[in-house]
C-alpha positions in Angstrom: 2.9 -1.1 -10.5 1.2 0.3 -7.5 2.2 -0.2 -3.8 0.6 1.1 -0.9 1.3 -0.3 2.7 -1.0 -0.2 5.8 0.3 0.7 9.4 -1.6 -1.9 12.2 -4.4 -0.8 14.4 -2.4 -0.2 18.5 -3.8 -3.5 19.6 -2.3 -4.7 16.9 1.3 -3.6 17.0 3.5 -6.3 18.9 2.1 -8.9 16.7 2.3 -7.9 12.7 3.9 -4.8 11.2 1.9 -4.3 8.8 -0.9 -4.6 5.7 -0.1 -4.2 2.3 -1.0 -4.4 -1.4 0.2 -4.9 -4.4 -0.3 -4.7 -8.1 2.0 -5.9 -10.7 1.4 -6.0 -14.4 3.7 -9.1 -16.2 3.4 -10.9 -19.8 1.2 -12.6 -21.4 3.5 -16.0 -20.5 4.2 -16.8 -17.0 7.1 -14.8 -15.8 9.2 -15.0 -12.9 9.7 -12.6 -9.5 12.4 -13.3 -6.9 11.2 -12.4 -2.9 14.3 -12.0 -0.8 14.4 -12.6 2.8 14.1 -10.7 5.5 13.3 -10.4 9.4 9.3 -11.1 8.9 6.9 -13.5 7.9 3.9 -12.4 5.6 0.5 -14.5 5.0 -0.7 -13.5 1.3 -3.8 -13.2 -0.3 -3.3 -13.1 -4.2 -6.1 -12.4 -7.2 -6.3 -12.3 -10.6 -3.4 -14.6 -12.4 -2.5 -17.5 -10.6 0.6 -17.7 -8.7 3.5 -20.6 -8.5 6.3 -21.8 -7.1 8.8 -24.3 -9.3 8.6 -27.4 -7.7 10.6 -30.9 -9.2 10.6 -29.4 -12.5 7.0 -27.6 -12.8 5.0 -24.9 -11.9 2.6 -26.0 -8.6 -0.3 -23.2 -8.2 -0.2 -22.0 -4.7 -3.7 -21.4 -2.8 -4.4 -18.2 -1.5 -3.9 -17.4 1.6 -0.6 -19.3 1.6 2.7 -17.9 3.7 6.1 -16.8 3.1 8.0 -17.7 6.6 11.7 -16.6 7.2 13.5 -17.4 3.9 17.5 -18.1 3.6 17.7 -17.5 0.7 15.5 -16.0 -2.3 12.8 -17.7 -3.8 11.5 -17.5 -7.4 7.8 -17.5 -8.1 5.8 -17.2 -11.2 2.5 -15.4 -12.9 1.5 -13.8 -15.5 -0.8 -10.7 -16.5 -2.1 -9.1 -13.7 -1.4 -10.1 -10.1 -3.0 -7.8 -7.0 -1.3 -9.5 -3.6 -2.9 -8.6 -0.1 -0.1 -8.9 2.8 0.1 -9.2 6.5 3.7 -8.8 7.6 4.3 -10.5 11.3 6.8 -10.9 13.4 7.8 -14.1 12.9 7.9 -15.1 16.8 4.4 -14.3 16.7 2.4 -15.6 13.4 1.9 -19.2 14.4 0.3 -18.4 17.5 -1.6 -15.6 15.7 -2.7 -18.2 13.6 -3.4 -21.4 16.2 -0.7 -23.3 13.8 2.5 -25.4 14.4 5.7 -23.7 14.2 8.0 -24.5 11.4 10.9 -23.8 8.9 8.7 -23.8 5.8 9.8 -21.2 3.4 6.6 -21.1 1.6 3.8 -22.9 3.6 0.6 -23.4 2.7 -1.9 -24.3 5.3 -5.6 -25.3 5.8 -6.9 -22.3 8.4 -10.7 -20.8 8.7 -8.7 -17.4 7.1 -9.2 -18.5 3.6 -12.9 -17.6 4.1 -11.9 -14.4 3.5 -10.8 -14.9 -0.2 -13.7 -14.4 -2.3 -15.1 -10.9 -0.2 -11.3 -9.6 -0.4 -11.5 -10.5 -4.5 -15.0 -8.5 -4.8 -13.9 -5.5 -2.7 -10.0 -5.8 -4.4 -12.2 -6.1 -8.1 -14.2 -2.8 -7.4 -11.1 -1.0 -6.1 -12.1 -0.7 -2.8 -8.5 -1.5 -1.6 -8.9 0.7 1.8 -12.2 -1.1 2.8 -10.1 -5.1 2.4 -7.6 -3.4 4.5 -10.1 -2.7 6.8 -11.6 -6.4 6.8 -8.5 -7.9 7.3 -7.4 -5.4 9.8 -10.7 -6.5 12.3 -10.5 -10.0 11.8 -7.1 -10.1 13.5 -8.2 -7.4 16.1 -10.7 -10.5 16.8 -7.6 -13.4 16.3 -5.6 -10.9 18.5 -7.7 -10.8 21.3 -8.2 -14.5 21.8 -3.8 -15.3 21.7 -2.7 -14.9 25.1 0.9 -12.0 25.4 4.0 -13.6 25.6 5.7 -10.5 27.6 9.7 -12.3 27.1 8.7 -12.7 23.3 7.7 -9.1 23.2 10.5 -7.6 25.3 13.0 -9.7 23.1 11.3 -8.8 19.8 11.1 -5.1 20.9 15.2 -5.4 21.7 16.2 -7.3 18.7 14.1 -4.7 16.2 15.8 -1.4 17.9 18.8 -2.4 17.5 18.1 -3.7 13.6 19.4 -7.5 14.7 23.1 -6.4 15.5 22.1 -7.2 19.2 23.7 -10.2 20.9 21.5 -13.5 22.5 23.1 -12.7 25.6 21.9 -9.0 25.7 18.4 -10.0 23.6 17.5 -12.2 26.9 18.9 -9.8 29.1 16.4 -7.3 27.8 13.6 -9.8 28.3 14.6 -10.8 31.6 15.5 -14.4 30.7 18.1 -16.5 30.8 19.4 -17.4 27.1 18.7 -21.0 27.2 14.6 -20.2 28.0 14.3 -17.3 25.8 15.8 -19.3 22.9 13.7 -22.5 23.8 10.3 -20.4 23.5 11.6 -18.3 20.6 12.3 -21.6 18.8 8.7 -22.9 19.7 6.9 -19.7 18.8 8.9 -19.2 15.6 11.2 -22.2 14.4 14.5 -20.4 14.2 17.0 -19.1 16.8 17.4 -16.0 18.0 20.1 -15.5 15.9 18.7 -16.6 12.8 16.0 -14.3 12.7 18.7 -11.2 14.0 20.7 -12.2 10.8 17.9 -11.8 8.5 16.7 -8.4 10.0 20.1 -7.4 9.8 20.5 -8.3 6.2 17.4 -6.8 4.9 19.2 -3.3 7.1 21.8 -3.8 4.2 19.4 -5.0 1.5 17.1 -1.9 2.1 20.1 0.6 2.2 21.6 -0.6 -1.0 18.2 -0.1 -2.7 17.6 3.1 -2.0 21.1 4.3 -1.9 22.8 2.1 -4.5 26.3 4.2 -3.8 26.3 3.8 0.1 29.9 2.6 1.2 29.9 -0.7 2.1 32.5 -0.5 4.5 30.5 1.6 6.1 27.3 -0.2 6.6 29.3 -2.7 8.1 30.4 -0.8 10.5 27.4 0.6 11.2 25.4 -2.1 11.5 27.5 -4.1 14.1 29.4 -6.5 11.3 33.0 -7.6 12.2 34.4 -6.0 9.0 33.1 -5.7 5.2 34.1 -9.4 4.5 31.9 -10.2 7.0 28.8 -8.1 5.4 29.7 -9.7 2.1 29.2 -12.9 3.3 26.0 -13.0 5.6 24.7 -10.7 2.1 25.4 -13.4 -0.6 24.3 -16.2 1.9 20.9 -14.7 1.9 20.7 -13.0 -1.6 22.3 -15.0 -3.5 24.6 -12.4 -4.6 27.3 -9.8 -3.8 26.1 -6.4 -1.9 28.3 -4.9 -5.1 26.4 -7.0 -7.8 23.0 -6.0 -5.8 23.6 -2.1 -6.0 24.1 -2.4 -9.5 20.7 -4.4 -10.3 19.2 -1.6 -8.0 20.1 1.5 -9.7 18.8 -0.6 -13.0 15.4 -1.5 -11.6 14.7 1.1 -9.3 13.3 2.7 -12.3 10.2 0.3 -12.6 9.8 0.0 -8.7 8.6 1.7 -6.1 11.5 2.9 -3.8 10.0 2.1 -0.5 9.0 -2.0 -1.9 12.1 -4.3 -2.0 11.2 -7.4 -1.0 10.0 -8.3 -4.6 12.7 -7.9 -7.5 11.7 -8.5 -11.0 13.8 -11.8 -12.1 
């Protein structure tokens, strides 16, 4: 496996967080990866072995790019062989405007957008190695997207407000920080991104947990609650299952297991 991640140009900053790729090796027969949620969207490009989702009982090939919006819970997705993945992490508040698109809930959307021109020049330069160089390409075309999408300053200011404080900031105070009221920060949040405030501050800060326990499978639990702004450890334990599926107990122990085969700074995808 081989991950290396890609910080965004300056102009580039309040929008996506950053580029990444990927390379997994899997069998010969299509095998399965779970992506857990977390505070961000990301718009893949994927080469080499096709890529699925199950869907009413069968595999359905996704295109490439496709994108992976704010998930509530994980999602399973299949290849085989080798599979090379080109990410842009965004904010989620600011991807569909990045984009030109509708906001909306999808967990994994796929979407017709001048973008997928891209593909085949990312394959060539991703085939020859030249992973630095598609990082390159994909970081001018959205200097160009970027300058042609207008600043929302309250998005920004609330964005800025609600990553500092790792989501454990209240509405009240995220709107007080972007000089809004609550009810017009959380009607242009909902039309930039689809969710609430508070949904996306309870996925950023569950992947806060989700990141801690995978790097340091023994942290106290108790402990990140408190840290992290939850009411108690019950509290932790249930916004952590809700999302994962599973206790933050059960989800140190898979860590210390597979941290062995993964890269300790990549989390979001956990071999099934």
């Amino acid at each position: 496996m081989q991950h290396q991640e890609f910080e965004a140009p300056e102009a580039l900053r309040d929008t996506i967080r950053c580029f990444w790729y990927d390379r997994r090796d899997f069998e010969a027969l299509p095998t399965g990866f779970e992506v857990l949620p977390d505070g961000y969207a990301e718009i893949i490009f994927h080469f080499g072995s096709p890529c699925s989702i199950a869907h009413n009982g069968s595999l359905q090939p996704l295109p490439s790019p496709f994108m992976v919006g704010l998930l509530n819970q994980p999602v399973l997705f299949y290849t085989q062989n080798r599979l090379e993945i080109m990410g842009i992490r965004c904010y989620p508040w600011t991807v569909f405007d990045l984009l030109g698109l509708p906001s909306g809930k999808d967990s994994v959307r796929i979407f017709e957008h001048p973008i997928a021109q891209l593909q085949s020049m990312l394959g060539d330069l991703i085939h020859a190695g030249k992973i630095e160089e598609a990082v390159a390409r994909l970081k001018q075309y959205f200097l160009d997207a970027r300058s042609r999408v207008a600043t929302d300053s309250m998005l920004f200011k609330a964005g800025v407000a609600m990553r500092e404080a790792n989501g454990a900031m209240p509405v009240s105070q995220v709107a007080a920080a972007a000089h809004a009221t609550v009810r017009t920060l959380e009607r242009r949040f909902s039309q930039s991104s689809g969710h609430t405030v508070k949904d996306v501050s309870r996925l950023m800060r569950f992947e806060q947990v989700r990141n801690q326990l995978w790097l340091h499978p023994d942290s106290n639990i108790a402990g990140l609650a408190h840290e992290l702004g939850y009411t108690d450890q019950a509290h932790l334990s249930r916004e952590f299952k809700r999302y994962s599926g599973t206790t933050p107990a059960a989800f140190a122990r898979k860590a210390k297991k597979g941290k062995q085969a993964v890269n300790n700074d990549f989390v979001a995808f956990v071999q099934a």
